[in-house]
C-alpha positions in Angstrom: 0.0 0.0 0.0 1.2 3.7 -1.1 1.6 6.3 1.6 -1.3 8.2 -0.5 -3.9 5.1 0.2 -2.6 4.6 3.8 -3.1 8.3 4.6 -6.6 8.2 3.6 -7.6 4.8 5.3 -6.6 6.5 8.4 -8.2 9.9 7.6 -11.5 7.5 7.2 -10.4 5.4 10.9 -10.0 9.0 12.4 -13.2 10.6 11.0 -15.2 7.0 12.3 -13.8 7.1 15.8 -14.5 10.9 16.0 -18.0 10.9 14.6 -19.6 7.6 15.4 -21.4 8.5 18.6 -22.8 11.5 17.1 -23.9 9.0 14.2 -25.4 6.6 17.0 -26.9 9.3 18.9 -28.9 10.8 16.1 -29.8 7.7 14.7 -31.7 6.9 18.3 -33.2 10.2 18.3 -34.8 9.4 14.9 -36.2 6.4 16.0 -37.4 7.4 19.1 -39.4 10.5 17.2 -40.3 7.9 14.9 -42.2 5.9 17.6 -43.0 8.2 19.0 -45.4 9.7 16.1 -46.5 6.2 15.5 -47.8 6.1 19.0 -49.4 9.4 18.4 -51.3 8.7 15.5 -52.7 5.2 17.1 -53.9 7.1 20.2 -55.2 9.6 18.3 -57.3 6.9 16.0 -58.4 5.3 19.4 -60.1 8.3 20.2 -61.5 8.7 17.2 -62.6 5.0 17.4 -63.5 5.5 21.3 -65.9 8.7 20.2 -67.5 7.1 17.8 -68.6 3.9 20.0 -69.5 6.5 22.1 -72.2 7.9 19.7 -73.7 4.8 18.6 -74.0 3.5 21.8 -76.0 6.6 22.9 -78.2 6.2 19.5 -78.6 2.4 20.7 -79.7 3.2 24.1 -81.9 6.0 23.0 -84.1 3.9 20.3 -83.8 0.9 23.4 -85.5 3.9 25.5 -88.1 5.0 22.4 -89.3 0.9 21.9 -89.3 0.4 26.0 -91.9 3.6 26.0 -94.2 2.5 23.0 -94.3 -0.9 24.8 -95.1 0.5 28.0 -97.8 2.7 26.3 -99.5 -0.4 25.1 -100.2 -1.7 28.9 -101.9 2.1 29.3 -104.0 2.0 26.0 -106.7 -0.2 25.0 -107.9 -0.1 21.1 -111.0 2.6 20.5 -113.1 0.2 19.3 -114.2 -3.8 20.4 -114.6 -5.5 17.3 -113.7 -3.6 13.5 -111.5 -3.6 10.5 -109.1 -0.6 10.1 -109.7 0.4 6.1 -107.2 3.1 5.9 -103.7 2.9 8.1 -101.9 5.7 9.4 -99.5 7.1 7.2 -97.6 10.1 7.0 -95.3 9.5 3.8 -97.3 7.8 1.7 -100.1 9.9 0.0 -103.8 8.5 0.0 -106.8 9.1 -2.4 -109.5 10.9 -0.1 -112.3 10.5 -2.9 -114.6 12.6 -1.3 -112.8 15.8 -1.7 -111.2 14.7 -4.8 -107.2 14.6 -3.8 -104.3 12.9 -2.7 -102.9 13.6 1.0 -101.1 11.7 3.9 -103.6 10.1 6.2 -101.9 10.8 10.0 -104.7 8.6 11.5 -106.1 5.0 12.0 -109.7 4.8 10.1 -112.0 1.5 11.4 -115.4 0.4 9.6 -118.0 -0.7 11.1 -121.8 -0.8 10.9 -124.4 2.3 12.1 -124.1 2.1 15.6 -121.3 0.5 16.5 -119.8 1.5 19.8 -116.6 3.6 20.6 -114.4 4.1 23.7 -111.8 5.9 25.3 -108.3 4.3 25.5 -107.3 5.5 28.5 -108.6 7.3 31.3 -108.7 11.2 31.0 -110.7 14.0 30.8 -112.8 15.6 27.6 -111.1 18.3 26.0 -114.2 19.3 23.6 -117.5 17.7 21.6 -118.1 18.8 18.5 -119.6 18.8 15.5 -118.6 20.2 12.1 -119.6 19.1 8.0 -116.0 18.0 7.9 -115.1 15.7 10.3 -119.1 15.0 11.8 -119.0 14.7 15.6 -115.5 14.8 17.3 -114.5 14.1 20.9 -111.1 15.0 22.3 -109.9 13.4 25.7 -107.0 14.9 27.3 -104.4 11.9 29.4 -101.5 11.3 30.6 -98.0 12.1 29.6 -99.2 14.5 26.8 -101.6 12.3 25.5 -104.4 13.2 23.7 -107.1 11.0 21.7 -110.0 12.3 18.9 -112.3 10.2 17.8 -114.2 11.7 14.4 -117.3 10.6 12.1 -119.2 10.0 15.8 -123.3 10.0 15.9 -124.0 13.2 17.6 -125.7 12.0 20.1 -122.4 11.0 21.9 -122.2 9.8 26.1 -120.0 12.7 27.1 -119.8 16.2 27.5 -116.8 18.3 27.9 -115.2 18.2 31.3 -116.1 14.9 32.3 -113.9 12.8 33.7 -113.7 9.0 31.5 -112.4 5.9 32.6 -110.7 3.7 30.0 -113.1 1.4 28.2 -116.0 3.8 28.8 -118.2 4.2 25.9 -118.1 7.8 24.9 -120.1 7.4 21.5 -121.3 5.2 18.1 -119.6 5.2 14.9 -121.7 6.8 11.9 -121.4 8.4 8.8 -121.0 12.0 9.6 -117.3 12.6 8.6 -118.4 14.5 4.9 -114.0 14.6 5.1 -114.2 10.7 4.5 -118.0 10.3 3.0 -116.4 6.9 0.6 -115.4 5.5 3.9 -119.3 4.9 4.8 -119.9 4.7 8.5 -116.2 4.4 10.8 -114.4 6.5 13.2 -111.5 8.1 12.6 -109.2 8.0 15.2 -106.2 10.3 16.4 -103.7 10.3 18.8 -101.4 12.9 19.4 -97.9 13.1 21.9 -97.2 16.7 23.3 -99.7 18.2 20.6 -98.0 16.0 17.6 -99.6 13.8 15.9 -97.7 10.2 15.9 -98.6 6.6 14.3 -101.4 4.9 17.0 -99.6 2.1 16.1 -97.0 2.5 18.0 -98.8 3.1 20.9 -101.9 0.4 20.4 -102.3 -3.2 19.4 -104.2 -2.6 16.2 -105.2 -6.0 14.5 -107.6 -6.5 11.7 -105.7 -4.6 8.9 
């Protein structure tokens, strides 16, 4: 070996011994900001995950809540009616022909047929809002209950059981079914039946065991 070759080799020996712990030590810190980062981003995706269970568990619990209180509503509520056949459902998407008045609307109530006479009653106990009459909707009766309940029962005979104020038990008749409802006049003789939660209207099914459809 030339004196030029040995000189560097030992340039590249000094340069090694002189710099390698630097090399080392900045090497470690790299890694350690490296895992560190890493660690970062996973906790940071845990939370993300973590928040997230959060919210679904809360929507879970809250429609757990919604079902338990429309099952517990059908223990208060009886159906309006003792024997019938609902002809037109509740519905407040779908649009239905009203014939009568010549147009298509939603329906956000539970219609049941019967014959002249037959026999309505409250679904819960309560007290009677109103009784009265219009061309519309014939004889209607609103009971006030519970928990922001309210019931109407339209197309009655007008010569109904109750008077506004009274005080009704559940099951008590407070009228017959007839023909009056001029709103429903293809329908023929039923009662069109309401129910409304905190002054809303909702789906009676939800709240009653409706058969007969």
């Amino acid at each position: 070996m030339n004196n030029s070759n040995a000189k560097k080799t030992n340039n590249i020996k000094n340069f090694l011994k002189k710099y390698a712990y630097t090399f080392i030590l900045l090497l470690g810190l790299i890694s350690a900001m490296a895992l560190i980062l890493i660690a970062s981003r996973n906790a940071a995706n845990d939370n993300v995950i973590d928040e997230n269970s959060a919210v679904i568990d809360s929507q879970i619990i809250e429609t757990e809540n919604v079902v338990q209180t429309a099952k517990e509503n059908k223990i208060e509520f009886q159906i309006p009616v003792a024997t019938s056949v609902i002809v037109r459902d509740y519905s407040d998407e779908e649009f239905v022909n009203f014939v009568s008045l010549g147009y298509y609307a939603v329906h956000k109530a539970v219609d049941f047929s019967g014959e002249k006479g037959t026999g309505v009653f409250s679904i819960a106990k309560g007290k009677v809002l109103s009784v009265e009459t219009s061309s519309n909707l014939g004889t209607v009766v609103v009971i006030e209950h519970e928990n922001g309940f309210k019931s109407s029962y339209a197309s009655l005979d007008s010569n109904v059981n109750v008077k506004a104020g009274d005080t009704v038990k559940m099951g008590q008749q407070i009228g017959v079914m007839s023909n009056s409802m001029l709103d429903e006049a293809e329908l023929g003789v039923h009662l069109h039946f309401e129910l409304y939660k905190d002054s809303k209207l909702v789906d009676p099914n939800l709240y009653l065991t409706l058969s007969n459809k």
